[in-house]
Gaussian input, Z-matrix of N, CA and C with variables (Angstrom, degrees):
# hf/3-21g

backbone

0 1
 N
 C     1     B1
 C     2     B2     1     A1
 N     3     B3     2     A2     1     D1
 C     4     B4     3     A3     2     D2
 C     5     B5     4     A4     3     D3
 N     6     B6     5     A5     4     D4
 C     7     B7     6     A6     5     D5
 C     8     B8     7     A7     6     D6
 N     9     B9     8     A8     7     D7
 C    10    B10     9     A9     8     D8
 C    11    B11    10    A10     9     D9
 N    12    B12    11    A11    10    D10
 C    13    B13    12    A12    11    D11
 C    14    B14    13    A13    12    D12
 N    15    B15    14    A14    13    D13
 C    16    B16    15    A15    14    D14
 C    17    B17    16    A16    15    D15
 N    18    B18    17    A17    16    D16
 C    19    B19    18    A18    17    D17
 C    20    B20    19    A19    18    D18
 N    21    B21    20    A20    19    D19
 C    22    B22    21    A21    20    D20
 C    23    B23    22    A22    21    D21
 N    24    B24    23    A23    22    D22
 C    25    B25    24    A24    23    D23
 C    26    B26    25    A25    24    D24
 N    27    B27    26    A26    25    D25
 C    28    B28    27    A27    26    D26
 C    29    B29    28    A28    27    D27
 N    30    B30    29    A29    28    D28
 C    31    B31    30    A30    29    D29
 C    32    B32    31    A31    30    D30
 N    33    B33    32    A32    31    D31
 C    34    B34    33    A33    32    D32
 C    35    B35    34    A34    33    D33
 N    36    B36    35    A35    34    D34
 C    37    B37    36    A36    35    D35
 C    38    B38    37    A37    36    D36
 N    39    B39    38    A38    37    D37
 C    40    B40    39    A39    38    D38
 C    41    B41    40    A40    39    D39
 N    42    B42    41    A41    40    D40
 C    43    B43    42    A42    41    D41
 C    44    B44    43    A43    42    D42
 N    45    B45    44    A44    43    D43
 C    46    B46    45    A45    44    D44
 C    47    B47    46    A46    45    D45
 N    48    B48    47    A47    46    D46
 C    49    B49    48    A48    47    D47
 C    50    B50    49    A49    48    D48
 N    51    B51    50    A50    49    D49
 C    52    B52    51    A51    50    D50
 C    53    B53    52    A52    51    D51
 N    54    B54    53    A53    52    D52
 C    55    B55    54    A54    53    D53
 C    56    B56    55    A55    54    D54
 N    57    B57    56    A56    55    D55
 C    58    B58    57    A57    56    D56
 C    59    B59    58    A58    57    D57
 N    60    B60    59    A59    58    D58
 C    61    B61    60    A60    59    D59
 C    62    B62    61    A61    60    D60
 N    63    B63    62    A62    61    D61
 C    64    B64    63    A63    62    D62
 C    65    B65    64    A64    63    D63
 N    66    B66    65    A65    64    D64
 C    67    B67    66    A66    65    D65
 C    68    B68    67    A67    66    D66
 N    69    B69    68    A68    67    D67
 C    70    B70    69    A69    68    D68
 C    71    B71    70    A70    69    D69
 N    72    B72    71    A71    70    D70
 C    73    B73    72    A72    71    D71
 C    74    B74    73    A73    72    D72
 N    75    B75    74    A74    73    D73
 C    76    B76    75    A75    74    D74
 C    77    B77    76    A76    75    D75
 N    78    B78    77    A77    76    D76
 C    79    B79    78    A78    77    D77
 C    80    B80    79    A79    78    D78
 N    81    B81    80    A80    79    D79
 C    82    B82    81    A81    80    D80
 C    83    B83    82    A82    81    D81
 N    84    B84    83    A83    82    D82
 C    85    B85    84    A84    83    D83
 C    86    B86    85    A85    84    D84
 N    87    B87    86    A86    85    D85
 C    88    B88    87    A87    86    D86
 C    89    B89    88    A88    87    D87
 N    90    B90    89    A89    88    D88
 C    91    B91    90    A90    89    D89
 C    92    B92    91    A91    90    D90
 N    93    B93    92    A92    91    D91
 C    94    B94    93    A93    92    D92
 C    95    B95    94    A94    93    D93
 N    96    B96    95    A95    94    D94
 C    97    B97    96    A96    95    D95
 C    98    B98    97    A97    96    D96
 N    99    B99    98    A98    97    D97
 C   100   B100    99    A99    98    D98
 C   101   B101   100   A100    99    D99
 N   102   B102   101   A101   100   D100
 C   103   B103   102   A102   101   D101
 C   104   B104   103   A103   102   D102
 N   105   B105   104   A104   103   D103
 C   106   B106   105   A105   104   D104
 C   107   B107   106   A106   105   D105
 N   108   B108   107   A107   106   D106
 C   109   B109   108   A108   107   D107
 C   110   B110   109   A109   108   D108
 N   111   B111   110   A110   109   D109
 C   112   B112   111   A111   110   D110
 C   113   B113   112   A112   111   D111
 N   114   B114   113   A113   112   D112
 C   115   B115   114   A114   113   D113
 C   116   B116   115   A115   114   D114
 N   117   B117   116   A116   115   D115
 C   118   B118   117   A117   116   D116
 C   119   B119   118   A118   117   D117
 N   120   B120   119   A119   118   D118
 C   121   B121   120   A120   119   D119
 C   122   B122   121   A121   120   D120
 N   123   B123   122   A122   121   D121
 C   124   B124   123   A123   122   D122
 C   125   B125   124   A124   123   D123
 N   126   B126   125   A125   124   D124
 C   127   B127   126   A126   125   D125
 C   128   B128   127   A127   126   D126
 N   129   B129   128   A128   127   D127
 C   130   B130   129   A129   128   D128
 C   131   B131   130   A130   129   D129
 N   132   B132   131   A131   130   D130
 C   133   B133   132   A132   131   D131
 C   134   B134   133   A133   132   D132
 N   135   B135   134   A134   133   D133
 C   136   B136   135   A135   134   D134
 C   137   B137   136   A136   135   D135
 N   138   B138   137   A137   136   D136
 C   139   B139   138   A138   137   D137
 C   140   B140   139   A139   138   D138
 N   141   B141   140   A140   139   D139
 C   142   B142   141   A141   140   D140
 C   143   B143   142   A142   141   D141
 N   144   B144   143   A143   142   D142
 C   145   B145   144   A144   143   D143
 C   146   B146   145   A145   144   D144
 N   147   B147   146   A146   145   D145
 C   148   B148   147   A147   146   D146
 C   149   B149   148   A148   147   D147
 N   150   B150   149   A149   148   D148
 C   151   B151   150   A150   149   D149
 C   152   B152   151   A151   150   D150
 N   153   B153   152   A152   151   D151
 C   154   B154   153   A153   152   D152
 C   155   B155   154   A154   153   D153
 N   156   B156   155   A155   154   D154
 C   157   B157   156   A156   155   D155
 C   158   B158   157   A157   156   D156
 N   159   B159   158   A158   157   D157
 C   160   B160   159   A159   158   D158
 C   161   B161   160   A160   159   D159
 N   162   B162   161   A161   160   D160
 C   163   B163   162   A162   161   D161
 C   164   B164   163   A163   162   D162
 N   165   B165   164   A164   163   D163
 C   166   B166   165   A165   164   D164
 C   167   B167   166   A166   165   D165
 N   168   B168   167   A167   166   D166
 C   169   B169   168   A168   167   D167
 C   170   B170   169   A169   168   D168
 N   171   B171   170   A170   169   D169
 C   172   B172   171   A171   170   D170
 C   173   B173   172   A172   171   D171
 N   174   B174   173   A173   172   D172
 C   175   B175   174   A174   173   D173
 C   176   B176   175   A175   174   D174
 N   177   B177   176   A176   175   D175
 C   178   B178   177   A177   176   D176
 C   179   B179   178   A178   177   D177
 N   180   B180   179   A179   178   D178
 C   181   B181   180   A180   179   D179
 C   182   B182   181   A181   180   D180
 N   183   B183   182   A182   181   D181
 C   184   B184   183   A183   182   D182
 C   185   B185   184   A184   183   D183
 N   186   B186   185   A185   184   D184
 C   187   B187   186   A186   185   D185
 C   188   B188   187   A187   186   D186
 N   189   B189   188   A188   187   D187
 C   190   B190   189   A189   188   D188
 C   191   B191   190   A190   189   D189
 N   192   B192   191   A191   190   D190
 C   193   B193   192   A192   191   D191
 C   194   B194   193   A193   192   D192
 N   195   B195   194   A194   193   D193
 C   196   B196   195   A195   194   D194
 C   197   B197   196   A196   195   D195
 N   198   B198   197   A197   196   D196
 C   199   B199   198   A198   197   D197
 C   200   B200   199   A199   198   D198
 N   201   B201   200   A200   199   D199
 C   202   B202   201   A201   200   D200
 C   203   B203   202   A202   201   D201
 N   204   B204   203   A203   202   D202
 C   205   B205   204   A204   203   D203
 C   206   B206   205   A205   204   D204
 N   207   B207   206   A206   205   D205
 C   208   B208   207   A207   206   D206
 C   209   B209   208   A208   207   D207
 N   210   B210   209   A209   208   D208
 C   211   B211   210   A210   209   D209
 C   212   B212   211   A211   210   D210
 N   213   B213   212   A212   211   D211
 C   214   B214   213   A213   212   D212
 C   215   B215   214   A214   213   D213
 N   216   B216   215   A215   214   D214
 C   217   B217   216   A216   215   D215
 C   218   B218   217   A217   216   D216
 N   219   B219   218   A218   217   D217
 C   220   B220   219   A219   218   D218
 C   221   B221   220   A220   219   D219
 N   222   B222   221   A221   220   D220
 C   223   B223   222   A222   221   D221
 C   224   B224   223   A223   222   D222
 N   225   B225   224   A224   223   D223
 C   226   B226   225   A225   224   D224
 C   227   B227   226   A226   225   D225
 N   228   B228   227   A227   226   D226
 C   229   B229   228   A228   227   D227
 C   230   B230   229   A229   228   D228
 N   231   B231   230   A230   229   D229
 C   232   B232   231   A231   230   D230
 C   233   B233   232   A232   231   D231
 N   234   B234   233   A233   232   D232
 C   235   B235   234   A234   233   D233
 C   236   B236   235   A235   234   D234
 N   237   B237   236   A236   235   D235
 C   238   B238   237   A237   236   D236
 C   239   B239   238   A238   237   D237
 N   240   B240   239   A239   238   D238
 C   241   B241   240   A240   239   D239
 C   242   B242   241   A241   240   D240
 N   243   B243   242   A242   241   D241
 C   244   B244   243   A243   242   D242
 C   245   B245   244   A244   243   D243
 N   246   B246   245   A245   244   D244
 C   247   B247   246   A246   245   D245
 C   248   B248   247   A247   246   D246
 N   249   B249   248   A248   247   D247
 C   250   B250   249   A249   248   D248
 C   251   B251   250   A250   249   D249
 N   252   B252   251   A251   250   D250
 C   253   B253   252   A252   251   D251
 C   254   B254   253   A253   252   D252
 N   255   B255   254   A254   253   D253
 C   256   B256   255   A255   254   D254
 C   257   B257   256   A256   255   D255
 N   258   B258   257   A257   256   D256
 C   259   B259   258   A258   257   D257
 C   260   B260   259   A259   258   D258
 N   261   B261   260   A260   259   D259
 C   262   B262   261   A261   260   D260
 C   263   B263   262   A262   261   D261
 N   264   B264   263   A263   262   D262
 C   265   B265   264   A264   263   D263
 C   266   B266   265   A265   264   D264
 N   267   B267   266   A266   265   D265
 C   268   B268   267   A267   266   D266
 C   269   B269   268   A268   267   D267
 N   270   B270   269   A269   268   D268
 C   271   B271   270   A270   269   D269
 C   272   B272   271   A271   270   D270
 N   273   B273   272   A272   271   D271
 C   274   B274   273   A273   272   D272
 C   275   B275   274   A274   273   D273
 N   276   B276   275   A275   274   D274
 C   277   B277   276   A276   275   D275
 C   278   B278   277   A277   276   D276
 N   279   B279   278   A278   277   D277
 C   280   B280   279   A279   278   D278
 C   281   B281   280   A280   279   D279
 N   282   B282   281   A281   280   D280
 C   283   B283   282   A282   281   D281
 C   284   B284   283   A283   282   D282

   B1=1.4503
   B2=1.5336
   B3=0.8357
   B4=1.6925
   B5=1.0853
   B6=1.3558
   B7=1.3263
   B8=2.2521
   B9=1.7834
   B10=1.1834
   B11=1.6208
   B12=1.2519
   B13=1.3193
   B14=1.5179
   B15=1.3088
   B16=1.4594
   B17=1.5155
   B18=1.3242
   B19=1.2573
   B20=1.5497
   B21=1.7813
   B22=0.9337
   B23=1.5987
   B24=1.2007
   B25=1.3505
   B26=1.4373
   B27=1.3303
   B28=1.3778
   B29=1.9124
   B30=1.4315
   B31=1.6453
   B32=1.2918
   B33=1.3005
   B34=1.3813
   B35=1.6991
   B36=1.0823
   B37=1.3632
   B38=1.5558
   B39=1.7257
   B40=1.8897
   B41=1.5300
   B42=1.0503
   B43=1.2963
   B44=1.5551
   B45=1.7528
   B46=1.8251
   B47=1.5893
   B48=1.0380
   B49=1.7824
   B50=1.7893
   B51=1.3602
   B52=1.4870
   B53=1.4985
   B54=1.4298
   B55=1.2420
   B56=1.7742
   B57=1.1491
   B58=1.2943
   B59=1.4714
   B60=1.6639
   B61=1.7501
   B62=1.4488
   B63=2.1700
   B64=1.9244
   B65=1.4068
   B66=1.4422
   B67=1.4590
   B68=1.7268
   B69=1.1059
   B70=1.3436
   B71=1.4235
   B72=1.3676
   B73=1.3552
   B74=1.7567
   B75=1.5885
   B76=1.3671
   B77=1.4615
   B78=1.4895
   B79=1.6711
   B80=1.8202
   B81=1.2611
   B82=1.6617
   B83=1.7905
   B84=1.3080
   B85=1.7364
   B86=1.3091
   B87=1.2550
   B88=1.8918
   B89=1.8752
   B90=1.3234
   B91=1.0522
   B92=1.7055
   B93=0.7505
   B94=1.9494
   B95=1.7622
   B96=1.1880
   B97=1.6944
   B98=1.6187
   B99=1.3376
   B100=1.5160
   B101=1.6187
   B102=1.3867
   B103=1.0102
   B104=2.0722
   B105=1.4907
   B106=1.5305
   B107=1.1752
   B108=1.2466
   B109=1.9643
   B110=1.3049
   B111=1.6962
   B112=1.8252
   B113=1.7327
   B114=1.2804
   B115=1.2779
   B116=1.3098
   B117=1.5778
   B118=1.4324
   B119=1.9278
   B120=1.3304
   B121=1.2875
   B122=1.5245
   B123=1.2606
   B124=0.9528
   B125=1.3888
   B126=1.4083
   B127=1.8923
   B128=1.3798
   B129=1.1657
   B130=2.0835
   B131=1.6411
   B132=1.8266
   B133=1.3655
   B134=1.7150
   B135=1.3835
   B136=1.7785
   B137=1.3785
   B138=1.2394
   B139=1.9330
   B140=1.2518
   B141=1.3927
   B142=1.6525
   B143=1.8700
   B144=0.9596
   B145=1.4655
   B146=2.1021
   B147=1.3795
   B148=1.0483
   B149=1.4720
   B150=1.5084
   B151=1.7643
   B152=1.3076
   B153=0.7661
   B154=2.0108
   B155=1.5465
   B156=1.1975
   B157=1.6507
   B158=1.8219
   B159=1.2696
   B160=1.5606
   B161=1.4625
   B162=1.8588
   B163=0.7548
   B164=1.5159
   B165=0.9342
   B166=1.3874
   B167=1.5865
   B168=1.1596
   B169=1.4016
   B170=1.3641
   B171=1.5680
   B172=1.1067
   B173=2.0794
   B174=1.3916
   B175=2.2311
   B176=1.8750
   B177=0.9786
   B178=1.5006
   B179=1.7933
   B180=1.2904
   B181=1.3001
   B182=1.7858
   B183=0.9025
   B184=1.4053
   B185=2.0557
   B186=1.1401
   B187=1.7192
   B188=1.4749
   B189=1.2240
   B190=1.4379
   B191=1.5516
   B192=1.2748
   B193=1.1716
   B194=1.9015
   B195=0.6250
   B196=1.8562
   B197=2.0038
   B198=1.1336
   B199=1.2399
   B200=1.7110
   B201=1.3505
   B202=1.6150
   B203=1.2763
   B204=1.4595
   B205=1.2759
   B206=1.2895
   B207=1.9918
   B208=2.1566
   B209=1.3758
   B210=0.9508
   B211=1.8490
   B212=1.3532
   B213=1.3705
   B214=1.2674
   B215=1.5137
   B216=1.2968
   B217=1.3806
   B218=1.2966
   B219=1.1910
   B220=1.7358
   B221=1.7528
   B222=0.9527
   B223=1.8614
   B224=1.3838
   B225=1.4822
   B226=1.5286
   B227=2.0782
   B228=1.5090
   B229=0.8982
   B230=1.7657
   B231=1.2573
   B232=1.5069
   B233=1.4756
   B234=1.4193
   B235=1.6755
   B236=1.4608
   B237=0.9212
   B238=1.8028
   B239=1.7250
   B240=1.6703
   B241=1.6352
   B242=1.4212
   B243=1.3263
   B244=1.3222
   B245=1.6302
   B246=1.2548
   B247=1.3676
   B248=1.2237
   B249=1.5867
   B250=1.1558
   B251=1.1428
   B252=1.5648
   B253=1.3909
   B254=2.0995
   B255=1.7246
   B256=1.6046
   B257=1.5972
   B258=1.0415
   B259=1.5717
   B260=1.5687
   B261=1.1683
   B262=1.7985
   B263=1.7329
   B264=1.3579
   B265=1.1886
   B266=1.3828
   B267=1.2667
   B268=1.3527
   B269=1.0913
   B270=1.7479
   B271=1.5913
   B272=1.5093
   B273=1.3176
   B274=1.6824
   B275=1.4235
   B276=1.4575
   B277=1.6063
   B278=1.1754
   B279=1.8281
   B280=1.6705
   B281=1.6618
   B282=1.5019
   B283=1.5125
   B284=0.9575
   A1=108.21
   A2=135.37
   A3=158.08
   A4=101.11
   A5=145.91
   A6=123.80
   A7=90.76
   A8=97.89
   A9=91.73
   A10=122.19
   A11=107.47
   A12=90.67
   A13=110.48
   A14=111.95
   A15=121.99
   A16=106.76
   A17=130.72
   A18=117.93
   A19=96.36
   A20=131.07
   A21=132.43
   A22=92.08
   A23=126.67
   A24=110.94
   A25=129.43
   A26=99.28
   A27=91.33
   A28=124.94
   A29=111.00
   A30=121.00
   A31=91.80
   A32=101.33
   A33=133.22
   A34=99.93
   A35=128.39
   A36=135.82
   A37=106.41
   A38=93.70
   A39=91.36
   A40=97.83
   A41=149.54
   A42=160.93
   A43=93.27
   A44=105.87
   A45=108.99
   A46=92.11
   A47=142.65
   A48=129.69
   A49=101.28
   A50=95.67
   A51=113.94
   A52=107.32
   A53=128.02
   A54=123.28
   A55=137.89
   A56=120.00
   A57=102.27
   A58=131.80
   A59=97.85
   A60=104.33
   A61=127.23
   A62=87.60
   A63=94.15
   A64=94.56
   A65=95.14
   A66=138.16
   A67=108.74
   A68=114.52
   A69=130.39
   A70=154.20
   A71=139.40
   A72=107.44
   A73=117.64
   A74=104.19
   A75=107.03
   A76=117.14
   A77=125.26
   A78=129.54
   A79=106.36
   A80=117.60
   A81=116.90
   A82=94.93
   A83=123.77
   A84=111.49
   A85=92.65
   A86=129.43
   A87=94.98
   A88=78.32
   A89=135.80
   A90=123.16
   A91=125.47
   A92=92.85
   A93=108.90
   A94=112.89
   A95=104.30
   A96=112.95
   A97=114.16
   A98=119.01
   A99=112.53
   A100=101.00
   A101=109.80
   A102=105.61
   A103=120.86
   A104=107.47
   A105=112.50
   A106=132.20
   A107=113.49
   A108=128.98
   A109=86.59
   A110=115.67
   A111=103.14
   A112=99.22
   A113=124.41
   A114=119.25
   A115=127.48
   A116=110.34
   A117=111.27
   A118=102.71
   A119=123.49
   A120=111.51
   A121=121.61
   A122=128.49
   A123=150.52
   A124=125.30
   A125=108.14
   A126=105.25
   A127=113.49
   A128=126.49
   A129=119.72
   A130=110.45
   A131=114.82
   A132=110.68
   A133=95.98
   A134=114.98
   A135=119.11
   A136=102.08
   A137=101.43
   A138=117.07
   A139=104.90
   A140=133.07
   A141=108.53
   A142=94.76
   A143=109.23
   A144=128.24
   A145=96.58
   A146=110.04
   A147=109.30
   A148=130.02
   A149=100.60
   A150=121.63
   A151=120.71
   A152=115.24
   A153=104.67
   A154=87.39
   A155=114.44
   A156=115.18
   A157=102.96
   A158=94.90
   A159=122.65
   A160=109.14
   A161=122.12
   A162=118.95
   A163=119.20
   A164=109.44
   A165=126.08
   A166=129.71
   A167=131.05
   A168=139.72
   A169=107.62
   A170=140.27
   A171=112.35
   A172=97.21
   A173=83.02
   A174=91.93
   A175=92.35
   A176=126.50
   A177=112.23
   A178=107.25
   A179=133.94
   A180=142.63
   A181=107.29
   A182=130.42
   A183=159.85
   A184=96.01
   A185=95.04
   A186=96.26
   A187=141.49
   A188=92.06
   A189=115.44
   A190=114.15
   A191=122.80
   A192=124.98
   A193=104.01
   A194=129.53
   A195=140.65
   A196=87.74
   A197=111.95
   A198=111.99
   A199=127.71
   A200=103.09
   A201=115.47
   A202=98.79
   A203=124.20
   A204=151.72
   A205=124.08
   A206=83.84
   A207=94.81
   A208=97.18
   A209=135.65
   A210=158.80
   A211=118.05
   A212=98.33
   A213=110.77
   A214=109.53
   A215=165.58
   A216=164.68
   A217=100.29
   A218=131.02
   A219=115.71
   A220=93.13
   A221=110.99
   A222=106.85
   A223=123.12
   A224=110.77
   A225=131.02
   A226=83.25
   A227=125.77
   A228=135.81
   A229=110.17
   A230=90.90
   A231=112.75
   A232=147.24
   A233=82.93
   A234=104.86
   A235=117.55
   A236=103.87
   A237=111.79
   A238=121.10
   A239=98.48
   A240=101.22
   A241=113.66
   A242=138.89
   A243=136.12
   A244=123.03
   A245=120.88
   A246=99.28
   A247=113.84
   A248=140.80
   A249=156.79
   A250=128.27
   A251=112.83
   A252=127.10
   A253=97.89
   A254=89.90
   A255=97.41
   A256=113.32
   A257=104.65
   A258=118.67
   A259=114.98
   A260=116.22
   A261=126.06
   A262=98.11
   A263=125.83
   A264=152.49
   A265=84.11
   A266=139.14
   A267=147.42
   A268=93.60
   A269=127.93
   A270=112.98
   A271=108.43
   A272=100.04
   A273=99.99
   A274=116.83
   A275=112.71
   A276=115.10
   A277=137.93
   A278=101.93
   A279=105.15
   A280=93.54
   A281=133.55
   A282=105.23
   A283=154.22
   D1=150.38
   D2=-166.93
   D3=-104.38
   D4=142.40
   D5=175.93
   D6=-165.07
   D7=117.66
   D8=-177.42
   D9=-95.01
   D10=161.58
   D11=-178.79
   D12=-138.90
   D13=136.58
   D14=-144.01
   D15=-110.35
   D16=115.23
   D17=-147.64
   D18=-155.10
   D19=163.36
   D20=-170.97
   D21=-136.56
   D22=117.04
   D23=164.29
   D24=-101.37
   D25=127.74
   D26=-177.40
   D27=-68.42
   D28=151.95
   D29=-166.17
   D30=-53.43
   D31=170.46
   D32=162.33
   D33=-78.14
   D34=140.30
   D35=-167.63
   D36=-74.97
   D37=-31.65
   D38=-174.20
   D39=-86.60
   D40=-17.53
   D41=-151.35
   D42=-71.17
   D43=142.57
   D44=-179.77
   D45=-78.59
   D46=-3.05
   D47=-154.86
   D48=-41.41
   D49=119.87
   D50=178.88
   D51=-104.49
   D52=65.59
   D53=173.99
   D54=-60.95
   D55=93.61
   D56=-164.38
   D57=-51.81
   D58=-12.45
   D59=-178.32
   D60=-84.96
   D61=-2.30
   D62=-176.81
   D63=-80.82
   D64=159.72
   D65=-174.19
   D66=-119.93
   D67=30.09
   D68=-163.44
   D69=93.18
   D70=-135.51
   D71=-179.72
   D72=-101.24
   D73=6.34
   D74=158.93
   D75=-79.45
   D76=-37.23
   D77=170.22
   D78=14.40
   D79=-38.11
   D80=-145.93
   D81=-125.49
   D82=15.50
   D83=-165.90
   D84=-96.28
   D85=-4.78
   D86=-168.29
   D87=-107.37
   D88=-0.81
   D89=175.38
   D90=-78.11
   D91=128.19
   D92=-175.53
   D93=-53.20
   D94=136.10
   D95=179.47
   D96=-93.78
   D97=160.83
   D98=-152.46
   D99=-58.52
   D100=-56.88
   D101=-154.36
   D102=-56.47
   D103=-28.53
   D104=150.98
   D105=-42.65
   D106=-22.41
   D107=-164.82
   D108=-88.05
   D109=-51.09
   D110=-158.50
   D111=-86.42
   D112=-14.62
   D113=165.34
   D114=-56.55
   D115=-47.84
   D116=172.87
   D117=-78.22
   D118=-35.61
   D119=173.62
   D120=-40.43
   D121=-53.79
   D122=164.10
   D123=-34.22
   D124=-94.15
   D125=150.20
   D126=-23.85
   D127=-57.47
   D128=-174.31
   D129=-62.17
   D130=-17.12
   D131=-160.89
   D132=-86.90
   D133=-0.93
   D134=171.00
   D135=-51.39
   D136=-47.72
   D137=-167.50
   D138=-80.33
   D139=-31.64
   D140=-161.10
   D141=173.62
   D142=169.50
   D143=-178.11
   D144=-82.29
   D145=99.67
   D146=159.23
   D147=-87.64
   D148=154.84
   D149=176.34
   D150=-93.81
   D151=132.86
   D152=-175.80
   D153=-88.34
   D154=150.33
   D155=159.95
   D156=-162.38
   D157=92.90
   D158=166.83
   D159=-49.72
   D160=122.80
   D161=178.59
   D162=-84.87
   D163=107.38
   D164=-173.58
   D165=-108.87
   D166=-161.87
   D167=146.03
   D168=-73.97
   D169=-18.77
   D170=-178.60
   D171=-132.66
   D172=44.56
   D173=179.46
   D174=-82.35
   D175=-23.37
   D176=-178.33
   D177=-77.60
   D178=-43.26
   D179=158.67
   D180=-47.41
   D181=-53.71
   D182=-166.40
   D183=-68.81
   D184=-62.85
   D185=161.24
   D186=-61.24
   D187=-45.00
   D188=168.73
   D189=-56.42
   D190=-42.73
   D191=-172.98
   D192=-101.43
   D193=-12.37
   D194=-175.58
   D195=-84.08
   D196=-52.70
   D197=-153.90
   D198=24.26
   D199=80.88
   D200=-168.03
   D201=-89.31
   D202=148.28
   D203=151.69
   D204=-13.27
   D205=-64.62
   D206=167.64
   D207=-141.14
   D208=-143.45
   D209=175.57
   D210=-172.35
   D211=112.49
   D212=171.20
   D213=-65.60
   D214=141.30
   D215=-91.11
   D216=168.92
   D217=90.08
   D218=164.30
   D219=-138.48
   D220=22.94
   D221=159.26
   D222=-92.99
   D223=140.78
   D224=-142.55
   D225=-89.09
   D226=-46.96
   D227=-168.01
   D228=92.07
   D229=157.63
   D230=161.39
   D231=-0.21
   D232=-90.60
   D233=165.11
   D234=156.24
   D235=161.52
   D236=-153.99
   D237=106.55
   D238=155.43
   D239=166.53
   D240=-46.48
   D241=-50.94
   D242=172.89
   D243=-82.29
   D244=30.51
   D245=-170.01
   D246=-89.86
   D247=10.27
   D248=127.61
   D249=-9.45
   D250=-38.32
   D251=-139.22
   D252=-121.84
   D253=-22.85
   D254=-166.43
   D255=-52.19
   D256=-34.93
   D257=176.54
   D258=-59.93
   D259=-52.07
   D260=-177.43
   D261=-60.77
   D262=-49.71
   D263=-151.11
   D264=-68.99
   D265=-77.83
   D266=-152.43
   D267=-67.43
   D268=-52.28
   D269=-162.59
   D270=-61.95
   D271=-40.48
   D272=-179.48
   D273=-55.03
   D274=-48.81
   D275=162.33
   D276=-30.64
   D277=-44.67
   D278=-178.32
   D279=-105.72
   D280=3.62
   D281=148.93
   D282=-25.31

């Protein structure tokens, strides 16, 4: 089984990342740190050969071509009132 896993990582703290969608210096807290990503990677690889697929500007390209089984979902998204949801939205899209 294929199994993707949808994830936001948060920057490196020293890193310039100039995001235009932050709203300040929280922008990055509900986002996950590396070492959480390979924890849950790990645990999911019991089940199946996982895909990393970083939610990004280019996670819809990134999906499209992974074409996993299911997706595991733990990305915060983007930005906006819904960006929670951008991830479910797409998988259903490329269903």
């Amino acid at each position: 089984m294929r199994i993707g896993l949808a994830y936001n990582e948060k920057p490196d703290p020293d890193s310039s990342l100039d995001d235009p969608s932050s709203s300040g210096s929280d922008a990055f807290v509900e986002w996950d740190d590396r070492s959480t990503i390979e924890a849950v990677e790990q645990a999911l690889s019991l089940f199946g050969d996982v895909v990393r697929l970083e939610a990004d500007l280019f996670f819809p390209q990134k999906l499209a071509l992974a074409r996993p089984h299911l997706v595991f979902n733990m990305a915060e998204g983007l930005h906006g009132p819904n960006r929670e949801a951008h991830v479910p939205a797409l998988c259903e899209f490329l269903d």
